[in-house]
C-alpha positions as CSV (number, residue, x, y, z in Angstrom):
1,X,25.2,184.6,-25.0
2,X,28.6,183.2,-25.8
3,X,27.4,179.9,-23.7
4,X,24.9,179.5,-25.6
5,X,26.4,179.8,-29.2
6,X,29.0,177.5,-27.7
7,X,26.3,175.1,-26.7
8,X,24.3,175.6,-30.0
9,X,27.8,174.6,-32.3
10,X,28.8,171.7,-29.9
11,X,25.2,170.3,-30.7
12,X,25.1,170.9,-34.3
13,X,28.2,169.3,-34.6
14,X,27.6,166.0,-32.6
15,X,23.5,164.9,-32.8
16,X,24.5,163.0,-29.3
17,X,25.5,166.5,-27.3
18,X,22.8,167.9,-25.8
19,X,20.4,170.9,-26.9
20,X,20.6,174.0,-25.5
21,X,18.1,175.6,-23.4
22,X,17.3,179.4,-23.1
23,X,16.4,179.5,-19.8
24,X,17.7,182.3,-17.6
25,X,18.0,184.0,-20.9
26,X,16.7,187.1,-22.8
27,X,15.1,186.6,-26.2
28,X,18.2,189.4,-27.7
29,X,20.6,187.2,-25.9
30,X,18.9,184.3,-27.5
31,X,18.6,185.7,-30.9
32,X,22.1,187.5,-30.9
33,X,23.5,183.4,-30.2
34,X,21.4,182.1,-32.7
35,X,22.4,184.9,-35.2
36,X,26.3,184.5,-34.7
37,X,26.3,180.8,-35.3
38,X,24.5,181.1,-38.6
39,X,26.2,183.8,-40.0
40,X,29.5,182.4,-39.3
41,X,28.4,179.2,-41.0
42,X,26.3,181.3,-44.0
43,X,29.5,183.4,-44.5
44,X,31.8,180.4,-44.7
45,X,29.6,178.6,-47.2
46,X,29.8,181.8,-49.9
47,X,33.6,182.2,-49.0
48,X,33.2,178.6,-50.8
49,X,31.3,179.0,-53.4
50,X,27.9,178.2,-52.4
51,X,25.2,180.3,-53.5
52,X,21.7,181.0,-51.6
53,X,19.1,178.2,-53.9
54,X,22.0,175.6,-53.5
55,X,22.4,176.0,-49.1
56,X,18.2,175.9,-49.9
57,X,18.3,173.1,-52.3
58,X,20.6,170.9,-49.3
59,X,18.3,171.8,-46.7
60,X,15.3,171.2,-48.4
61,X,16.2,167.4,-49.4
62,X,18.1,166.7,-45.8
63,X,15.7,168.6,-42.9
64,X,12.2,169.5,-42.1
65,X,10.2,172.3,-43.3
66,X,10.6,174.4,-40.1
67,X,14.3,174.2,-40.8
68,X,13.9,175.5,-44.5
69,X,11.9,178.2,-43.0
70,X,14.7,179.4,-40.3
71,X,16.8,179.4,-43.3
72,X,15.3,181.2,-45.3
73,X,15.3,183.7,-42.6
74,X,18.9,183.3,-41.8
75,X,20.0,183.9,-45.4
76,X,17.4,187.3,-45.8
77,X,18.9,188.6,-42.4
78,X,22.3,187.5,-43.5
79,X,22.2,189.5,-47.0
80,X,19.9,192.5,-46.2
81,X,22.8,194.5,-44.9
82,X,25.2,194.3,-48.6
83,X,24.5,197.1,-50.9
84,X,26.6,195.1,-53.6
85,X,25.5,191.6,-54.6
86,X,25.6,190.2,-57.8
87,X,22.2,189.7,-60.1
88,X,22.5,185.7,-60.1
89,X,22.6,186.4,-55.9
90,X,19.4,188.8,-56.5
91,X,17.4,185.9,-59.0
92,X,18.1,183.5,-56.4
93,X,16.8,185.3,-52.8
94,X,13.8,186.4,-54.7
95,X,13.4,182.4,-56.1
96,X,13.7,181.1,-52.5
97,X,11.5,184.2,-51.0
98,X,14.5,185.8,-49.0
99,X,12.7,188.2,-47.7
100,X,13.2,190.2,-44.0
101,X,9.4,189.8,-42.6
102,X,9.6,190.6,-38.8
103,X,10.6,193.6,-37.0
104,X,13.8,194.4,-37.3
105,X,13.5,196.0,-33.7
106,X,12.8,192.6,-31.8
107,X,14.0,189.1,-31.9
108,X,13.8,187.4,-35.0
109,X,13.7,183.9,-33.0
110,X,11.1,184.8,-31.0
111,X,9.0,186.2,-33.7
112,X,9.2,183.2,-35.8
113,X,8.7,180.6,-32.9
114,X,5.5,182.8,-32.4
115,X,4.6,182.5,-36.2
116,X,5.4,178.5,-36.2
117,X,3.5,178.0,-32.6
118,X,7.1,176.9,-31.1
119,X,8.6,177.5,-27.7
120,X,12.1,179.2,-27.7
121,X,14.1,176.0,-27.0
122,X,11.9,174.1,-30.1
123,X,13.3,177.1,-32.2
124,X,16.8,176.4,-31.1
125,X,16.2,173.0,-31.6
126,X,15.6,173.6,-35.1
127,X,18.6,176.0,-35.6
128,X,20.7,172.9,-34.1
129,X,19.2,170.4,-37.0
130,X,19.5,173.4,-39.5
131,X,23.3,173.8,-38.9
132,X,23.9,170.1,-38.7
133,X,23.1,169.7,-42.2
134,X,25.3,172.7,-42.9
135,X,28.3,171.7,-41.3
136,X,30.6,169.8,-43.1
137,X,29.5,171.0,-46.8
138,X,32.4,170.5,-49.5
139,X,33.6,174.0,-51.0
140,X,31.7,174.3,-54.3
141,X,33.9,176.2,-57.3
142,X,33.2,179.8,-57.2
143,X,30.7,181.3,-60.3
144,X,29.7,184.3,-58.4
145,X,31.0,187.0,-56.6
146,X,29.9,186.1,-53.1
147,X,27.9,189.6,-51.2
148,X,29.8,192.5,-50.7
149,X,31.9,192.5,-53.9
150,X,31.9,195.3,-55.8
151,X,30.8,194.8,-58.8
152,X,31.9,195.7,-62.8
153,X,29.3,195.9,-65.3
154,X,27.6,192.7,-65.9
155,X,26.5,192.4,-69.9
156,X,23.7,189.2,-69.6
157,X,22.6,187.1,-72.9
158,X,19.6,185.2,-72.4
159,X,17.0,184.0,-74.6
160,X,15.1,187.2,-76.8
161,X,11.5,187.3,-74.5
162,X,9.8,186.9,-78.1
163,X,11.4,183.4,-78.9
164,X,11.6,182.2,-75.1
165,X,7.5,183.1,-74.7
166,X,7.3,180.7,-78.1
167,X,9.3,177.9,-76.9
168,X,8.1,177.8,-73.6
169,X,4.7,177.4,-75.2
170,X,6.0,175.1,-77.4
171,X,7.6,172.4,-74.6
172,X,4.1,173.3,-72.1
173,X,2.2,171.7,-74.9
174,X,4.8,169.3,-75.1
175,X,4.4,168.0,-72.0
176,X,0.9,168.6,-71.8
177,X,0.3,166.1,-74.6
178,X,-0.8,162.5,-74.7
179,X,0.1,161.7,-77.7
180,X,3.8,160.8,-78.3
181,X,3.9,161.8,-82.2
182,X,2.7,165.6,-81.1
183,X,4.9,165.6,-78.5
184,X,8.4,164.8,-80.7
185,X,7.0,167.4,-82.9
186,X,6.5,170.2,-80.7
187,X,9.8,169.4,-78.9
188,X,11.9,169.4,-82.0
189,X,10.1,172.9,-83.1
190,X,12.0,173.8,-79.4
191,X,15.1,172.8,-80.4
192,X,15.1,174.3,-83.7
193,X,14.0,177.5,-82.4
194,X,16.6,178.1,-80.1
195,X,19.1,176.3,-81.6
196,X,18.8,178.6,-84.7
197,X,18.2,181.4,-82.2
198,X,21.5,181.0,-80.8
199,X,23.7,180.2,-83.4
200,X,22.0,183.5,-85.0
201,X,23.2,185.6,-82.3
202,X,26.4,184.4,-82.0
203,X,28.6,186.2,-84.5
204,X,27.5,189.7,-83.2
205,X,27.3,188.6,-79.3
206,X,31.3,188.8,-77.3
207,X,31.1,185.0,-75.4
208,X,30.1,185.4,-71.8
209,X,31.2,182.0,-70.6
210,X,29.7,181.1,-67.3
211,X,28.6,178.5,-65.0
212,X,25.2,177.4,-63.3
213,X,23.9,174.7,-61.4
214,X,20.6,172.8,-62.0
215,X,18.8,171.0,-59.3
216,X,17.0,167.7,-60.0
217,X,15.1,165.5,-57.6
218,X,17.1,162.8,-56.0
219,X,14.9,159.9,-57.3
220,X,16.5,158.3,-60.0
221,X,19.1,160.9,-60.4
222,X,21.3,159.2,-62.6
223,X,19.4,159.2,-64.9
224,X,17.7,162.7,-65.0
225,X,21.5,163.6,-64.6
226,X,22.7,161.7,-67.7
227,X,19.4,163.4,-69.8
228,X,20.6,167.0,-68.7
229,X,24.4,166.1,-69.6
230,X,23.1,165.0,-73.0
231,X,21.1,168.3,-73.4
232,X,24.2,170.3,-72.7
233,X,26.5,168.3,-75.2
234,X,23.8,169.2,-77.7
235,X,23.9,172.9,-76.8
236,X,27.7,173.2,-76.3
237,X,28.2,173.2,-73.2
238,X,29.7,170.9,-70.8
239,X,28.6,169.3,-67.6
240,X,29.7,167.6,-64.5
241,X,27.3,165.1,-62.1
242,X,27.6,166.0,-58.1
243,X,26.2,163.2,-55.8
244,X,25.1,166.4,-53.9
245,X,21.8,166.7,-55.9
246,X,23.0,168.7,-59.3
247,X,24.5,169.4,-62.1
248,X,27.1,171.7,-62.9
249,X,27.3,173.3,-66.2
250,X,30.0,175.4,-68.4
251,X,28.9,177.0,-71.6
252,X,27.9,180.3,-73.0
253,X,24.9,182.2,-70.8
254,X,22.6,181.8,-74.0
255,X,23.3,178.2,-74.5
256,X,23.0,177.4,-71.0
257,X,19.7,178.9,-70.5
258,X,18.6,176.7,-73.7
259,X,20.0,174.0,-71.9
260,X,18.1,174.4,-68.8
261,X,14.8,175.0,-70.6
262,X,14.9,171.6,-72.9
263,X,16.4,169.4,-69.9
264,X,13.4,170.5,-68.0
265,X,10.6,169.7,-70.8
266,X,12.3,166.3,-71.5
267,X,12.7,165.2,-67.9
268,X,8.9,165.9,-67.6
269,X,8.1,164.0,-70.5
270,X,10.7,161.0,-69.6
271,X,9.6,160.9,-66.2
272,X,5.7,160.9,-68.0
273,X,6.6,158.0,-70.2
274,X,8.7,156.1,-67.5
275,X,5.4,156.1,-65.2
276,X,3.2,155.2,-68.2
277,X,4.9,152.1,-69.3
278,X,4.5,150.2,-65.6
279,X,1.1,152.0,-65.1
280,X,-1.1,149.2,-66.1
281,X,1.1,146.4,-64.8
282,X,0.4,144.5,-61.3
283,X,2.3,145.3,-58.3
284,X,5.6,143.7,-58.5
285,X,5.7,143.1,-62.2
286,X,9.7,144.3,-63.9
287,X,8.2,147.6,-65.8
288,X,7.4,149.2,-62.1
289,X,10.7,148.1,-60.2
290,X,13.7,150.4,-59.2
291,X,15.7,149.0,-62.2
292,X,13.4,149.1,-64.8
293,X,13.0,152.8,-64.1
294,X,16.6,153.5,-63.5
295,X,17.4,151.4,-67.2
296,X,14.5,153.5,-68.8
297,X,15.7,156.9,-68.0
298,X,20.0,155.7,-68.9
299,X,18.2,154.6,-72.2
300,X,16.3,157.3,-72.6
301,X,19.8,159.9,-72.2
302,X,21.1,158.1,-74.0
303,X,18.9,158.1,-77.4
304,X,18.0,161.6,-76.8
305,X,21.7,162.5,-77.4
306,X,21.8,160.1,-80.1
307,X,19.0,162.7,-81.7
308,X,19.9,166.0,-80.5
309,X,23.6,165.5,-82.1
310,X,22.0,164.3,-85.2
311,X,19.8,167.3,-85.3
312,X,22.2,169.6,-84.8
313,X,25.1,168.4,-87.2
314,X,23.5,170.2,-90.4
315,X,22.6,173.4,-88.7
316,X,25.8,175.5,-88.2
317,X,26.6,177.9,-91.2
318,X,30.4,177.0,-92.1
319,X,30.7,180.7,-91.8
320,X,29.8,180.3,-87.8
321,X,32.8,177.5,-87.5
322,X,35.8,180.0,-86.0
323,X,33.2,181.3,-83.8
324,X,32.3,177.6,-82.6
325,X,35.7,176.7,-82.1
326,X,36.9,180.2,-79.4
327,X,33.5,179.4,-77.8
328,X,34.3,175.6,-77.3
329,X,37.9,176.9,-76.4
330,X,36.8,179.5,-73.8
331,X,34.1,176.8,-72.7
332,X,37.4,174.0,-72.1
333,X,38.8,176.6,-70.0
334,X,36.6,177.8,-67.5
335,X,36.0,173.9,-67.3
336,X,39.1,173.4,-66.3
337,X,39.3,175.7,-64.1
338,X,36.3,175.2,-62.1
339,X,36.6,171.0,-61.8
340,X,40.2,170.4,-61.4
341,X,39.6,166.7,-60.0
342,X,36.6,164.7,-62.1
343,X,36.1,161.2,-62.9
344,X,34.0,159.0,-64.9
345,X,31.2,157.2,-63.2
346,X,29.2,154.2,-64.9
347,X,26.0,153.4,-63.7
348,X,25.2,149.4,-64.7
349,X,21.9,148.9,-66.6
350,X,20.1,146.0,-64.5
351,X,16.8,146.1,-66.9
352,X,17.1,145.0,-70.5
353,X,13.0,145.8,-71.2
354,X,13.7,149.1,-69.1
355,X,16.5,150.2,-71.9
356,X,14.3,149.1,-74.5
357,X,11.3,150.6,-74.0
358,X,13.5,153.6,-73.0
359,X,15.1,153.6,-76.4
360,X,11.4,153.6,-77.6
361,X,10.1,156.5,-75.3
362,X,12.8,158.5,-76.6
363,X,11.8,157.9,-80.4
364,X,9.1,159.6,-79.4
365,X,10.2,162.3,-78.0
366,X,12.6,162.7,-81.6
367,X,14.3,166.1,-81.9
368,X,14.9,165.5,-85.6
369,X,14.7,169.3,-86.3
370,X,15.1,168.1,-90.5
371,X,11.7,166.4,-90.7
372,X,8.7,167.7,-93.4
């Protein structure tokens, strides 16, 4: 067994070694080999500050779906055994369906190269890719206690079910809508809603000052990246860009849930309006070419933070300013403390009718929450 794990690291580790076979070997022998190497490599990644939808997220953009399957596995097996884990930890298994399926009593590998109609060696091959993309992954600041730790009461502030049923109905339509006019209005409804929501709350709540990472697609992510930074300044929170495939953001647990809920709606409807404006152009014409797109969505951040700022300026009660201030303090520091090394990136815009009609999209999409 120790042969094979050996063999099993040395060809994660160098895509040129090569893969291990099972023959001569039991399927616990197998399974126990298999088991070792990705719990030692699971285990390291939370001692880093990795959490279950971000090892998922990785996988998911860098290997196949077999290898997002054994994962999944790896990471159910992995936690099943802690008592202790922390609700964020809970959220996330359940979003990724962690789940322990097979019979405990038998070989995991074997069952699940039976499920996928794969030989024993084809699974191993798979565990080799799926460790191959693990390997190597930067530490990640921690914002959870990783499984195991015991835990202190947790006191959670989210969005009241009442208003969050209301402005998810609100950005659905949103997004839903053809027409640009309904769609600024229903999205600035949003925003006033929970911006009112929160700023309501606030006096009475203690700050719970957290951090949480969203996930966006990789195409064009600079500029779905600069509209979710944008969102967050709005909100009061703050936000750093990692090439890994996210964003990280600080704030209060209210704000940031607010955050994540407006930067989704708007990248659907930016994304909507980016499509739209090359739609009926020929092939190879500017408004359907890499920099258009790329311009359009910068633009689009860009006047979208322009608004939200705008809208937000008259909305905090003078009364609510002390509070403001220790939240933006207590926000500062955890900053600090989690992203001890950032820099500022610039992206060049390459498409001067992709940041205009950009700029125009996002006119649309107005969060003016003072209109009639």
């Amino acid at each position: 067994m120790n042969s094979l794990r050996e063999a099993i690291r040395r060809a994660a580790a160098n895509r040129r070694a090569p893969l291990p076979r099972t023959a001569g070997l039991t399927p616990t022998e197998v399974d126990g080999a298999v088991r070792t190497a990705l719990d030692e490599t699971l285990d390291r990644l939370w001692d880093h500050g990795w959490l279950p939808v971000d090892v998922y997220e990785v996988v998911r953009r860098n290997d196949d779906e077999r290898a997002l399957s054994f994962l999944v596995d790896a990471i159910a097996r992995n936690t099943s055994s802690y008592t202790a884990l922390d609700p964020r930890w809970r959220d996330q298994l359940a979003e990724i369906g962690a789940t322990v399926w097979w019979d405990e009593s038998e070989s995991h590998l074997h069952q699940w190269a039976t499920r996928h109609i794969e030989l024993p060696d084809d699974a191993v091959a798979v565990v080799v890719s799926l460790l191959g993309t693990l390997y190597g992954l930067p530490a990640l600041p921690l914002i959870a206690p990783r499984p195991g730790t015991p835990l202190a009461a947790i006191a959670h502030h989210s969005v009241a079910p009442k208003i969050l049923k209301r402005v998810r109905s609100l950005l659905a339509k949103a997004e839903s809508t053809p027409y640009p006019d309904e769609a600024e209005a229903l999205s600035a409804k949003a925003q006033e809603l929970v911006t009112r929501h929160a700023l309501e709350r606030m006096p009475d709540e203690p700050a719970t000052t957290t951090s949480r990472r969203l996930w966006l697609d990789k195409r064009y992510f600079d500029g779905k990246a600069q509209v979710v930074h944008v969102v967050a300044e709005a909100n009061r929170c703050r936000a750093v860009v990692y090439d890994l495939g996210f964003v990280a953001l600080v704030g209060e647990e209210l704000d940031l849930e607010i955050v994540e809920l407006l930067s989704a709606s708007l990248l659907v409807q930016a994304t909507r309006a980016m499509v739209a404006a090359g739609d009926k152009a020929r092939k190879g014409a500017e408004s359907r070419s890499l920099a258009f797109r790329k311009s359009f969505l910068l633009s689009y951040a860009h006047r979208i933070g322009e608004r939200l700022k705008a809208a937000n300026e008259p909305t905090a009660d003078d009364r609510l300013l002390p509070v403001l201030a220790a939240r933006r303090k207590a926000v500062d520091q955890l900053f600090t403390t989690l992203f001890t090394n950032t820099t500022t990136k610039t992206t060049a815009v390459r498409s001067a009718a992709g940041w205009d009609a950009g700029r125009a999209a996002a006119d649309h999409a107005d969060l003016d929450v003072d209109r009639p």
